[in-house]
N, C-alpha and C positions, 0 to 999 in steps of 0.2 A: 287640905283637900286638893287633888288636883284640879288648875283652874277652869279645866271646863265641866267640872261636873257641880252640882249643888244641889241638894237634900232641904227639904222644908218639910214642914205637917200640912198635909194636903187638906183643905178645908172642908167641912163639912163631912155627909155620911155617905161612907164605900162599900159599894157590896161587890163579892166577886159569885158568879152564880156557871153551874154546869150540868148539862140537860136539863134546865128547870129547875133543877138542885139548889140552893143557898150553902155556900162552903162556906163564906165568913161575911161579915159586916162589920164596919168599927167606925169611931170618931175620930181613931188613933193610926190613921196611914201616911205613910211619907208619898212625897213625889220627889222620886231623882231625876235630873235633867241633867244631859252627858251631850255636848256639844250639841251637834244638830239631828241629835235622834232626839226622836219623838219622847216626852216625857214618860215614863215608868211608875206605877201608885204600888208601894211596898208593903204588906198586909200584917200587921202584929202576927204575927205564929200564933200568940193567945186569942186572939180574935178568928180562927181558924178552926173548921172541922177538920184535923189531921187523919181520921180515920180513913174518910177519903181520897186520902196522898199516900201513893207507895212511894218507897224510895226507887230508885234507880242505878244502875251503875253509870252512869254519865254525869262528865263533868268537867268542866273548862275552866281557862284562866282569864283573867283582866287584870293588865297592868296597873289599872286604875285602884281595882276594888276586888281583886283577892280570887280563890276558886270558887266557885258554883258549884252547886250540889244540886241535884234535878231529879222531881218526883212526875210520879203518872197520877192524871185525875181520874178516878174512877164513880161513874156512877150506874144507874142501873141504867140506861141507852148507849153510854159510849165510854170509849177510853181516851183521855187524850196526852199520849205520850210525848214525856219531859215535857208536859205543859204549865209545869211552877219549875223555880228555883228560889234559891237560897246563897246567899255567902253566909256561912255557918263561922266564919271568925274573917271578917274583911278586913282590908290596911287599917290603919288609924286613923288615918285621912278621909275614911266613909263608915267611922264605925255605929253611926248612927242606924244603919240599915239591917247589922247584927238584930237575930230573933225576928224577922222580918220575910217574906216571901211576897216574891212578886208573880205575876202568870202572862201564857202568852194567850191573846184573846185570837177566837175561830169563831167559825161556823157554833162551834156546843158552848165555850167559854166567854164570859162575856165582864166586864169588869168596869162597873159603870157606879156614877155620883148619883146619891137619890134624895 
């Protein structure tokens, strides 16, 4: 892994919620922590409503951790574009994160320990 990045099982229970909405919950989230950004909580895909994730055509690289893949959260009050991603096949070096989607939290998305 490179050395400023590290993946652990984020403790306890994570919910990610939008407009109100509950998109996922699980026991089973990573947190990655990548020098001095702010830590990231990764959401099992299985632990996830994907019907409310379109895909996107956007998508970026990380030399760390592979390309991104980036969905729209949709629900019935808002859209929030490219507001999840995914590394759909990461380095080796983070492939713990594989099957995994993280989100950016706003004003509608919110990604909180309960």
């Amino acid at each position: 892994m490179a050395d400023h990045i590290r993946i652990r099982k984020a403790g306890g229970t994570w919910t990610v919620r939008s407009g109100g909405a509950v998109l996922g919950e699980t026991t089973n989230a990573l947190e990655l922590s990548e020098g001095d950004y702010p830590p990231v909580i990764y959401f099992p895909r299985a632990d996830i409503a994907m019907a409310m994730l379109e895909p996107t055509d956007t998508s970026t690289h990380c030399p760390h951790k592979g390309d991104a893949r980036y969905f729209d959260i949709v629900n019935k009050s808002s859209v929030s574009k490219d507001g999840a991603w995914s590394y759909e096949e990461p380095l080796n070096t983070v492939a713990g994160i594989k099957d995994h989607l993280a989100f950016y939290t706003n004003d509608s998305v919110k990604v909180e320990q309960i």
